[in-house]
C-alpha positions in Angstrom: 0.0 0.0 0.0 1.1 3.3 -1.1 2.4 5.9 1.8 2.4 9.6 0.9 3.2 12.0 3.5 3.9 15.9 3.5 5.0 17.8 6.4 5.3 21.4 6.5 7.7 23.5 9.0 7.9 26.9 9.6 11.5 26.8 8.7 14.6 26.6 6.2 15.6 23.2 4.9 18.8 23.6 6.9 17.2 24.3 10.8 14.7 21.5 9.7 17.6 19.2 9.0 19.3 20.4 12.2 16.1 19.6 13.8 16.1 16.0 12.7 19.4 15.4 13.7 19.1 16.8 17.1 19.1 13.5 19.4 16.8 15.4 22.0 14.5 16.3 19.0 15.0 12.4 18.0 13.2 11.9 21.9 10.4 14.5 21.8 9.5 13.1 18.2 9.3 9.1 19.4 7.3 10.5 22.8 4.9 12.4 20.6 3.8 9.2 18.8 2.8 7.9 21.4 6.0 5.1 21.8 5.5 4.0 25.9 9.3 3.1 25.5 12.0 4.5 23.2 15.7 4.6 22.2 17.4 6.8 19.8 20.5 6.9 17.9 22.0 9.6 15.7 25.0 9.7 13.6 26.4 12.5 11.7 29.0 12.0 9.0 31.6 14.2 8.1 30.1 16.1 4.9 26.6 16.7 6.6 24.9 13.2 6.1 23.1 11.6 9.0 21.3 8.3 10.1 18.1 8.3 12.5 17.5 5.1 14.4 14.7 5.0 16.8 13.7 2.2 18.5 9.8 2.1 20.2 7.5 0.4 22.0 3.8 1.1 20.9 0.9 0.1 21.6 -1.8 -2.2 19.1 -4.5 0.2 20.3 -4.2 1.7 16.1 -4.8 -2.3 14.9 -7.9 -3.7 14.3 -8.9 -5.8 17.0 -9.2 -8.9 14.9 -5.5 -8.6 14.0 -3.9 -7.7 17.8 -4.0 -11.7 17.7 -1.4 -11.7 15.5 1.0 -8.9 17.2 0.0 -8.9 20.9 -0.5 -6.3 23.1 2.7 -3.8 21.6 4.7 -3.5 18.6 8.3 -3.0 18.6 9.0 -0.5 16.2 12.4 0.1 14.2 12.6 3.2 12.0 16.0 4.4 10.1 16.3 7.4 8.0 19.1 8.2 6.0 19.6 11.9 5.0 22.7 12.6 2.4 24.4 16.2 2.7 22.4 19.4 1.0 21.9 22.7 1.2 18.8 23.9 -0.8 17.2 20.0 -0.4 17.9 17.1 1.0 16.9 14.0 -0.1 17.0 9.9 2.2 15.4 6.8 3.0 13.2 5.7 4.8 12.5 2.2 6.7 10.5 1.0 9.4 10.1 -2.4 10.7 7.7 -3.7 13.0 9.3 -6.9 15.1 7.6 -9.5 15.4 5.2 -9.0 12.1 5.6 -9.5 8.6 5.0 -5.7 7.9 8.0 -3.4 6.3 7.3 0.2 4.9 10.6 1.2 2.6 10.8 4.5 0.8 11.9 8.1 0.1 12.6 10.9 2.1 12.6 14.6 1.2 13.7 17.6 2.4 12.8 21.2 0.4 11.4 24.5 0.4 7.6 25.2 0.3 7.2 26.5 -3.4 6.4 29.7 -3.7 5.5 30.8 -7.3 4.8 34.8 -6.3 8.9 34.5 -5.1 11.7 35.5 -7.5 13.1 32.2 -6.5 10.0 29.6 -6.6 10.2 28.7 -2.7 8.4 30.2 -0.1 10.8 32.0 2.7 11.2 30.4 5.5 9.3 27.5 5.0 10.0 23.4 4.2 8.5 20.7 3.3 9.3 17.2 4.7 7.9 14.4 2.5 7.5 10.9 3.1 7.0 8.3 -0.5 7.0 4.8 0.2 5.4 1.7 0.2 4.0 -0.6 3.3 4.2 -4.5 2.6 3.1 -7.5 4.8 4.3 -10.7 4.4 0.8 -12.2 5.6 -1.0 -14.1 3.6 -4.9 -13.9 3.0 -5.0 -10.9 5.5 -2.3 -8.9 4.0 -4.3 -6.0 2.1 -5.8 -5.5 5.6 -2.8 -5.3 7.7 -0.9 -3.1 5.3 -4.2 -0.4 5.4 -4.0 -0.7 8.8 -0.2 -0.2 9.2 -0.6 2.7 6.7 -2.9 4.3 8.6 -0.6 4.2 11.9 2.4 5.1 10.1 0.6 8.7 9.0 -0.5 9.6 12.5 2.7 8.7 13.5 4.1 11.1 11.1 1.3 14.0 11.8 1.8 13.6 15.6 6.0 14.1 14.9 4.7 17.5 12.7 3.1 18.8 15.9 6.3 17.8 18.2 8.1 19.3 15.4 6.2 22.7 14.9 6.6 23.1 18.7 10.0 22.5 18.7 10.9 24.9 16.2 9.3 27.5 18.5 11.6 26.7 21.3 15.1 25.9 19.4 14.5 28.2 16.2 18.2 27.0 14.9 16.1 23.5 14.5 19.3 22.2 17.5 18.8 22.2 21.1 22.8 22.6 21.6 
């Protein structure tokens, strides 16, 4: 099933990129999707590239009921996204894995100004776009259509929930870091 995502931020591509790669943003991110357990691990490269991997506990309450059989009562998730160097855009993957399930989501990630077509340059100031292209597969079969609709469907309000954790952040760190 098909996974489109847009996320806007009142911000340039490089505080939202700061922003992602800010561990404590990492934390604040995992907590607002409602994960009851987390870890996170960045890692910065030398020319500006970075890996997210967060690790969370969440639970089925966003699975059908006829399906919790299958996963129990919480799903370990693992999500890794892997942003190469930019200035203007920046462009990744994305992949998260639920353990325990036969259920994989594997995509794109982007990373570029809000266009703008009254601006001299196309992009609106101060303002990006985060967008999320992918595609969620279970390995189930007979039920599979169903799991991956209900996956997809947890995977965006995981993804809106970090917009509002990431809105609010950018209030309080406005260089996207908390260092």
């Amino acid at each position: 099933m098909r996974v489109h995502v847009q996320l806007r931020y009142p911000a340039t591509v490089a505080t939202v990129a700061a922003m992602l790669a800010d561990p404590a943003y990492g934390h604040a991110r995992v907590a607002a999707s409602g994960a009851v357990a987390h870890h996170v691990d960045v890692v910065d490269a030398a020319d500006g590239a970075f890996t997210v991997t967060t690790r969370r506990s969440m639970p089925t309450d966003q699975i059908p009921a006829n399906f919790r059989a299958f996963v129990g009562t919480s799903l370990d998730v693992r999500q890794v996204e892997a942003w190469e160097a930019g200035t203007t855009t920046r462009h990744g993957t994305v992949v998260v894995e639920i353990t325990g399930a036969p259920v994989r989501l594997t995509g794109t990630t982007t990373l570029a100004p809000v266009p703008d077509a009254a601006s001299p340059d196309g992009a609106e100031p101060g303002a990006s776009l985060l967008t999320y292209d992918g595609d969620v597969k279970a390995g189930v079969p007979l039920f599979g259509a169903a799991i991956e609709e209900a996956a997809a469907r947890a995977v965006r309000a995981a993804l809106e929930a970090e917009q509002q954790a990431g809105s609010t952040w950018l209030g309080i760190h406005p260089r996207g870091s908390s260092a």
